[in-house]
N, C-alpha and C positions, 0 to 999 in steps of 0.2 A: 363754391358751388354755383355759381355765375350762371345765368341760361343765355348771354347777346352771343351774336354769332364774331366766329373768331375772321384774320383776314389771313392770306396768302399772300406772299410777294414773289413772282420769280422776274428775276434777274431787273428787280425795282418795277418793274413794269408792274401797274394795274391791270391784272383784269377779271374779267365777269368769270364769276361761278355758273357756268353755266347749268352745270347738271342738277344745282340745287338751288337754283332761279335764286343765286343771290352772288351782290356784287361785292367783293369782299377782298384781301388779300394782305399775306405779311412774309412771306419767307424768302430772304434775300439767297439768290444762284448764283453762283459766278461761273463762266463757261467754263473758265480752265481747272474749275478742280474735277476732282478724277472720279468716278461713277463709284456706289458704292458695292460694300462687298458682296459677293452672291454665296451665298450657302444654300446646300451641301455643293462643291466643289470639287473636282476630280484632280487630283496632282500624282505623279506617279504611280497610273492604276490606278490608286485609292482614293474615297471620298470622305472631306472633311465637313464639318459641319460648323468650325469653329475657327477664329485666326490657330496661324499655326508659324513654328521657327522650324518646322522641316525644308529641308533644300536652305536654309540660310544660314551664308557663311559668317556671320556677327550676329545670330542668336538673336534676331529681331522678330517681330509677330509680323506676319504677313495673310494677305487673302487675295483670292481670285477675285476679279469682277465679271466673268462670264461664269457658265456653270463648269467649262474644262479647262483649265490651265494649259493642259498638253497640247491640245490643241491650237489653240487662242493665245497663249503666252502675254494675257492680259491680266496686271494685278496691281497693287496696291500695299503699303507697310499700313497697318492699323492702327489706330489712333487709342491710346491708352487712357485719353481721359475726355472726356467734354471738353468742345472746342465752337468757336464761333456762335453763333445767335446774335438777337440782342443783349445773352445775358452775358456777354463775353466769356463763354465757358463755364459757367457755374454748373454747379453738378445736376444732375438731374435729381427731380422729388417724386418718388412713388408713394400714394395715387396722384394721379392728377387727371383733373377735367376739360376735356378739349369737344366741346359741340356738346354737353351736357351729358359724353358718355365718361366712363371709368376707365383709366390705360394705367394697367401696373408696366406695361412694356414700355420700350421706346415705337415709335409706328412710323411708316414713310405716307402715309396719309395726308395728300393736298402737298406732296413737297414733288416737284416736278420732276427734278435728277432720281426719285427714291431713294433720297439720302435719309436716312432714321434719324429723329428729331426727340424732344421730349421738353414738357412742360419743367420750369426752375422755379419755381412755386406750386402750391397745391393745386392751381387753379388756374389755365393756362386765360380762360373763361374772363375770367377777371383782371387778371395782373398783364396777360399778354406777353410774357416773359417767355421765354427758350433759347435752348442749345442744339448741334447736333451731338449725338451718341457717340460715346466711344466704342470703338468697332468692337472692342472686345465682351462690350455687353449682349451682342450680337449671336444670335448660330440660327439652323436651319427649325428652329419649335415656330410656328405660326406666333404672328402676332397680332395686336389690335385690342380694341377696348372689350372688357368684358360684357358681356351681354344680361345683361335681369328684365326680367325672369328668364332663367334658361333649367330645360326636364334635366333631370338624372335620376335614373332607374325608375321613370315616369311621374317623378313627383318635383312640382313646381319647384325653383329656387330661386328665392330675391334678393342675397347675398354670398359674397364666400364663403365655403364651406369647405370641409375636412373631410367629411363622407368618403369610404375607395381610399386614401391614402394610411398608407400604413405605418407612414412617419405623422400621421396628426397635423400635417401643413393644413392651411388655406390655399384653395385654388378657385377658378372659378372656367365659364365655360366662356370659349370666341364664337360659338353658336347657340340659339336661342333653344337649338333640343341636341345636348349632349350623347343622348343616345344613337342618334342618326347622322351626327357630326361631329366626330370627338377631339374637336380641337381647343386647347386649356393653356392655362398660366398658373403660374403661382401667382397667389398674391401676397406681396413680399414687401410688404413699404421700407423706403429708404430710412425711416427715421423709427425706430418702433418704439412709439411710446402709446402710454394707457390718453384711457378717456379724459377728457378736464372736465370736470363738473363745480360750479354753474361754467358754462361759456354762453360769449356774446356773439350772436349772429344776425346782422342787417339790423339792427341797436336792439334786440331782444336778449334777455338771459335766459336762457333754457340747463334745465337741472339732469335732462335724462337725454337718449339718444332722441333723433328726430329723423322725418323723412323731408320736411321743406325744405326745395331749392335742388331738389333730385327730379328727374325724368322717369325714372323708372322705379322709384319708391323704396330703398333699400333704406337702411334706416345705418345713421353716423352718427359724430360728435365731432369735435373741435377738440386738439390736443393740445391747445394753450388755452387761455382765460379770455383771449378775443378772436376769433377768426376773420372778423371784418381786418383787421390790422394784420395779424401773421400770417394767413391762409394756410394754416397747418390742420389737419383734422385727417380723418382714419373711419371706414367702414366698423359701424357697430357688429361683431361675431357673436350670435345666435346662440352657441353651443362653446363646450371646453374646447381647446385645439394644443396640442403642441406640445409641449414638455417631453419627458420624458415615457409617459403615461401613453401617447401617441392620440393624445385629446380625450380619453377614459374620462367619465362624469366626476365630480368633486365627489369626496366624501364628508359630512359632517357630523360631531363637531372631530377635530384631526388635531397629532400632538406636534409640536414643532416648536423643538431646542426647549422641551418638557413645560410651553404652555400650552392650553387651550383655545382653539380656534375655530368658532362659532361661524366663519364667514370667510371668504377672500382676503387677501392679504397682499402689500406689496413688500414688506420685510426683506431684507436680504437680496433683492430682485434689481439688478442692475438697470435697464430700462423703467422701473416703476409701474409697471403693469405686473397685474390682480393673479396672483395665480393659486393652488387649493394643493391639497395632498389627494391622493387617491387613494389610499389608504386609512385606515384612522390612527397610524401613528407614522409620519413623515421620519421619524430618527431613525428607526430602525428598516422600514423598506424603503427610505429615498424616491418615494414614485412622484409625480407631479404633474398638472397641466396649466394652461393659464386658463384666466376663468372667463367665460363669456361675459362680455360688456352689458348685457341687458338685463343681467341677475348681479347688477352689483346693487345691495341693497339700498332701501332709499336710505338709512343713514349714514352710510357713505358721502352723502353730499350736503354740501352744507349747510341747505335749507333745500326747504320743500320743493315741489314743482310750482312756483308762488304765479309763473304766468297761467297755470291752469288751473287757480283756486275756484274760478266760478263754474269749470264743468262737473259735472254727476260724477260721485261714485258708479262704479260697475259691478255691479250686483247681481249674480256671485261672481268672483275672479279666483282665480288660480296662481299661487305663488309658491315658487317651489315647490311645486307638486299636490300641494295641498289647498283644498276652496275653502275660503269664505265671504259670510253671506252678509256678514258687517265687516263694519274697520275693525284694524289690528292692529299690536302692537310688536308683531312678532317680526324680528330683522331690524327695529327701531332701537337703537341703543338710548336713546337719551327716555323710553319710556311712552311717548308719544302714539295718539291713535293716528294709522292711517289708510287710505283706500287705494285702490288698482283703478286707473282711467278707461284701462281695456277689462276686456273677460280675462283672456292672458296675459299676465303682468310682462309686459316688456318695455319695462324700465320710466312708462308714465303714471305719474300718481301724483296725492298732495296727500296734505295733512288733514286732518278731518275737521269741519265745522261743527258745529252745534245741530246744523239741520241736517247732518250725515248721522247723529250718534242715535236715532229713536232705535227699539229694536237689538240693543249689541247681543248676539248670539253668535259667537261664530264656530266655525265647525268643520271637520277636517273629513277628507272623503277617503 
């Protein structure tokens, strides 16, 4: 989550950014490779949006590099995998951070030829690492980093969301008011694993999601134990998304392979991310979602928010729907009192002191 500014290189040649009064530069051109694909595409009357092995006689993926083939009889065989950069083709990492914005796509951004590129780390920011795209990643949906805050159906968004989709994905918007410019992605990480709690960030351990080291305030984690060293990490999701259930709220407590399930769970879960029944018995209606990152509870981690012991409890805060006006114990497996750092519990807290406990009443709204 790096903020230095990144460099360009075309054809090794340094030179000045100029449009963003900065002098900068990394992405090596070679004249002779060949322009990339255009999508949508006109081939035979019809318009394709995607490589295609129509007209080819060995069944190979092909695409147009102007917008009509018929015309122009200009094209190119696609490229199936990552290829060239400095990372010598390694595969591309969704998300990743290039200028402090968020690109689940690949983008032709700052590459001279507009050849689609992508960060090989989570953090192009940081590591400085890249590939170009395999063409086949490629079709005619807009691309570009997602934008936060961006409206939909007039209400602010600071992360991906589910909202509108009827399959329960993540998506987010390429314009800052979805309503007036409805252009989107999924956001689809390359690697989908759950949150790592505690992880290390710029030598801090942090227990819950954060927003430091964001531009635009969207709150993540780190999906290994250090992000300084892996630069793997994944936008914190706000709400349920996904499964089966098509992001439908958890139900609690829910029965699953006839025990009881108080909480999130990653059981049985191939990726290792949290996911709930939406039902109260999982064996018999099979419904499901995964669980939003910021309601996993604090016992789930495996010690407090311990760098936030000296800020205030939030009084009153709201956890699972429910306020209170002291610490609790409620969602605490081992027993333990604890508090909300916000009004709304999203995932920062500690464990209680002595000077948080005058007062314990707490009380449900």
């Amino acid at each position: 989550m790096g903020s230095s500014v990144p460099f360009l290189v075309y054809s090794w040649v340094l030179l000045p950014l100029l449009a963003a009064g900065k002098a900068s530069v990394i992405f090596p051109v070679s004249f002779s490779e060949p322009p990339p694909c255009v999508f949508p595409f006109v081939f035979g009357g019809r318009s394709f949006s995607s490589c295609t092995s129509d007209g080819a006689g060995d069944g190979q993926l092909w695409c147009a590099t102007t917008p009509n083939y018929d015309t122009d009889r200009q094209w190119k065989q696609c490229a199936l995998q990552e290829h060239g950069g400095n990372s010598e083709g390694r595969p591309c990492v969704f998300p990743f951070t290039y200028w402090g914005d968020t690109y689940y796509t690949c983008t032709s951004k700052n590459s001279r030829k507009g050849r689609f590129w992508c960060a090989t780390t989570g953090s192009y920011d940081k590591d400085r690492k890249w590939s170009y795209c395999a063409d086949t990643r490629l079709n005619e949906n807009p691309t570009g980093p997602c934008v936060f805050p961006f409206t939909y159906n007039g209400k602010s968004q600071s992360t991906c969301i589910a909202d509108g989709m009827t399959s329960g994905k993540l998506w987010c918007s390429l314009s800052s008011n979805y309503d007036m410019n409805s252009k989107w992605t999924y956001c689809e990480p390359s690697e989908p694993r759950p949150c790592q709690f505690p992880f290390i960030y710029r030598n801090r351990s942090y227990s819950s999601c954060i927003t430091k080291g964001t531009s635009d305030g969207h709150l993540w984690c780190a999906t290994t134990s250090d992000y300084d060293k892996d630069s793997k990490w994944k936008m914190c999701v706000p709400h349920e998304y996904g499964g089966n259930s098509e992001g439908k709220e958890c139900h609690f407590p829910f029965t699953y392979k006839k025990q009881t399930f108080f909480d999130c769970t990653d059981q049985d879960e191939p990726s290792g991310r949290f996911w709930c029944a939406t039902t109260k018995d999982y064996d018999e209606d099979k419904r499901w979602s995964f669980c939003a990152d910021i309601n996993r509870n604090p016992g789930t981690a495996e010690q407090g928010n311990n760098t936030a012991s000296q800020e205030l409890c939030s009084f009153p805060f709201t956890y699972k729907g429910k306020t209170y006006s002291s610490c609790t114990t409620e969602g605490e497996f081992s027993g333990k009192l604890w508090c909300s750092l916000t009004s709304n519990y999203i995932g920062r807290w500690k464990y209680c002191q002595p000077s948080d406990l005058p007062g314990q009443n707490s009380y449900k709204s």
